[in-house]
C-alpha positions as CSV (number, residue, x, y, z in Angstrom):
1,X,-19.3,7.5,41.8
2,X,-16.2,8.8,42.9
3,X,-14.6,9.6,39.7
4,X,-17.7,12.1,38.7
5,X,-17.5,13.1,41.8
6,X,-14.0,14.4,41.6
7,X,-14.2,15.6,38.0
8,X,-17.1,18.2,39.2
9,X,-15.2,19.3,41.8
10,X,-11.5,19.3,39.7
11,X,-13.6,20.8,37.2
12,X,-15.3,23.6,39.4
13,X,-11.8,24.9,40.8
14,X,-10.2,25.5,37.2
15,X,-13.2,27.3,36.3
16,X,-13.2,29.3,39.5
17,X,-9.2,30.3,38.9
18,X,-9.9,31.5,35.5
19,X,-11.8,34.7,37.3
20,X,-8.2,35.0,38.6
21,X,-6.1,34.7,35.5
22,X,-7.9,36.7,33.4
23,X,-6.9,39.5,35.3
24,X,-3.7,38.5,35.7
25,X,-0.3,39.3,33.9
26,X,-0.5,35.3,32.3
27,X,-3.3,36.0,30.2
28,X,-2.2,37.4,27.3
29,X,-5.4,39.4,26.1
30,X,-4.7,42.1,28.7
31,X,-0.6,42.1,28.7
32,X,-1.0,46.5,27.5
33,X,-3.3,47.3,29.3
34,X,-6.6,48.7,29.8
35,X,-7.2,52.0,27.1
36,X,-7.6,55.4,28.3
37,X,-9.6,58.3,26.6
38,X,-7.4,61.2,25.4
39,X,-9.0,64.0,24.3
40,X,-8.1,64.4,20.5
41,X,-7.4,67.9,19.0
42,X,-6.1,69.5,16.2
43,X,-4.8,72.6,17.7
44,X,-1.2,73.2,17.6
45,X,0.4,72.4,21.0
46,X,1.3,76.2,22.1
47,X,-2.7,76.8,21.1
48,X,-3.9,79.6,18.4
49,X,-2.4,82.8,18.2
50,X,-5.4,85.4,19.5
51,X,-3.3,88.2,19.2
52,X,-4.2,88.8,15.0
53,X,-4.6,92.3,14.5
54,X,-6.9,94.2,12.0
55,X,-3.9,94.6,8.8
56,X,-6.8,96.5,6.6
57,X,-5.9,100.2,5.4
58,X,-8.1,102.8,4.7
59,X,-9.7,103.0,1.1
60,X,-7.8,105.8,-0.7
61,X,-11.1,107.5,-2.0
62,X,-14.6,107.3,-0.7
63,X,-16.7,108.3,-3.9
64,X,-20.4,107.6,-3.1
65,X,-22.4,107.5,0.2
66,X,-26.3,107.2,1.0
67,X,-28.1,106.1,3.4
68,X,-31.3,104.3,2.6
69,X,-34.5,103.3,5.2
70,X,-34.9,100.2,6.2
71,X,-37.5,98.4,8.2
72,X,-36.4,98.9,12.3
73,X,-33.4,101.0,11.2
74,X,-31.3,101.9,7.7
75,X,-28.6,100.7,5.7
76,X,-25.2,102.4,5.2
77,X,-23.9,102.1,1.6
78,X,-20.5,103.7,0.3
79,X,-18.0,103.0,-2.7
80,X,-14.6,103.3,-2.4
81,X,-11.6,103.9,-4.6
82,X,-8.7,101.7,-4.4
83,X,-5.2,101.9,-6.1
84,X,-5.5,99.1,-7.9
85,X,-7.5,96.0,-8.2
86,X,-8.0,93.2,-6.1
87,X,-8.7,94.9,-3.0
88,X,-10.7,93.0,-0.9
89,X,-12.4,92.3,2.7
90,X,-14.4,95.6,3.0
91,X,-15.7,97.1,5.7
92,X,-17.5,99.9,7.9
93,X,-16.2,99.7,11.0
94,X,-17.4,101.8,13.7
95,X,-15.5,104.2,16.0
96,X,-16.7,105.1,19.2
97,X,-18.1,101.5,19.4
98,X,-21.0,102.3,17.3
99,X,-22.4,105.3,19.6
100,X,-22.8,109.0,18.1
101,X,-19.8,111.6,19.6
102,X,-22.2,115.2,19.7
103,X,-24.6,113.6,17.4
104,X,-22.0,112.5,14.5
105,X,-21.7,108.4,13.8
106,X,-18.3,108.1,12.3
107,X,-17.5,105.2,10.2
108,X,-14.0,104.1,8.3
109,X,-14.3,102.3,5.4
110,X,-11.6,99.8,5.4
111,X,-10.2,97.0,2.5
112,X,-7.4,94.6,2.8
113,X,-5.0,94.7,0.6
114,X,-4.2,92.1,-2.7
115,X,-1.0,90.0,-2.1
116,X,2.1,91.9,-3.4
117,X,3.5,90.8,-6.6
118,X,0.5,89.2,-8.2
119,X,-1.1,90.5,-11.3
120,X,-4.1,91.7,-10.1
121,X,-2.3,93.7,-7.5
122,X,-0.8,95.6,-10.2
123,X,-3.5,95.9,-12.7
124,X,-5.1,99.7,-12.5
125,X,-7.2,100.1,-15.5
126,X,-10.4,101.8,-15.2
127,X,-12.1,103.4,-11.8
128,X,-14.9,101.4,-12.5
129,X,-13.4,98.0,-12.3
130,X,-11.7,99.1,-8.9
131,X,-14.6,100.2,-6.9
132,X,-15.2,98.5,-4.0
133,X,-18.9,98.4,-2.6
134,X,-19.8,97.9,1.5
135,X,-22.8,98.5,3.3
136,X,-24.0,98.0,7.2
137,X,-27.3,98.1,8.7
138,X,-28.2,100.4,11.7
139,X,-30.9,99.8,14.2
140,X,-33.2,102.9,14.8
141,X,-32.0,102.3,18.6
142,X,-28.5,103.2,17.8
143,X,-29.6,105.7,15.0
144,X,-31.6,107.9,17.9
145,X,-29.9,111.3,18.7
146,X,-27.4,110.9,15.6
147,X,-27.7,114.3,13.2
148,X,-24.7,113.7,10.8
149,X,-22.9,109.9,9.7
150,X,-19.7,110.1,8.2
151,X,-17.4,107.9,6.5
152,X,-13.9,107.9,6.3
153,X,-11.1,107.2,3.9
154,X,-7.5,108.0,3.6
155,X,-7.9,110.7,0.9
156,X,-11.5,112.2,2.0
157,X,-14.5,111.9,3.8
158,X,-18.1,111.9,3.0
159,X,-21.4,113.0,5.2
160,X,-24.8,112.5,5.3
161,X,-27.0,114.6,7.6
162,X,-30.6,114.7,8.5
């Protein structure tokens, strides 16, 4: 009776100092460490550069511009005239933020440029195959009190008034 006895109790104590080792430095399940959460990014380490300006250049030649109705506003379309092919990224970009100076919405019609030294950025051939196309929408809100819209480009301009 005493042997059981002391085996139950002999027993009991190792199993009570295993709580104890496996936190401890001898157990080798836990020798690194517990993990930590990083977070995980793939930005570079100085972050993004936000400072990216606007490199597009005005399209040399504006050759068509109409504006059309549309429902709750109208829609700006223009072709433009570029050197050469491969122009690209077009664009009517507001000045004034988008709000008519004396009644004139001015707009310049922008297009990045092909990367130098390529074929295409050297190819001219006909006037058709350069044109570039862009067109915006305007709300009726921000067409309210605006008599004339004009858009720009390095060589002219063109207008539309009501």
């Amino acid at each position: 009776m005493k042997t059981p006895v002391l085996a139950t109790l002999a027993l009991s104590l190792t199993l009570a100092g295993c709580g104890s080792v496996r936190e401890s430095r001898l157990n080798p399940f836990n020798w690194f460490g517990r993990s930590t959460e990083t977070a995980a990014t793939l930005a570079p380490a100085g972050g993004y550069d936000t400072a990216i300006g606007d490199n597009r250049v005005l399209v040399e030649q504006v050759t068509r511009f109409e504006v059309q109705p549309a429902h709750g506003g109208a829609i700006l379309s223009a072709a433009g005239l570029p050197p050469t092919q491969g122009w690209w990224d077009a664009e009517l970009v507001a000045e004034n933020d988008g709000f008519p100076e004396d009644g004139v919405l001015t707009y310049r019609f922008v297009v990045a440029e092909p990367v130098p030294g390529t074929p295409v950025a050297r190819r001219v051939l006909t006037p058709e195959s350069r044109e570039v196309t862009v067109g915006k929408y305007i709300s009726n809100q921000r067409l309210a009190g605006v008599q004339r819209i004009v858009v720009t480009g390095a060589g002219n301009s063109r207008t539309v008034s009501r």
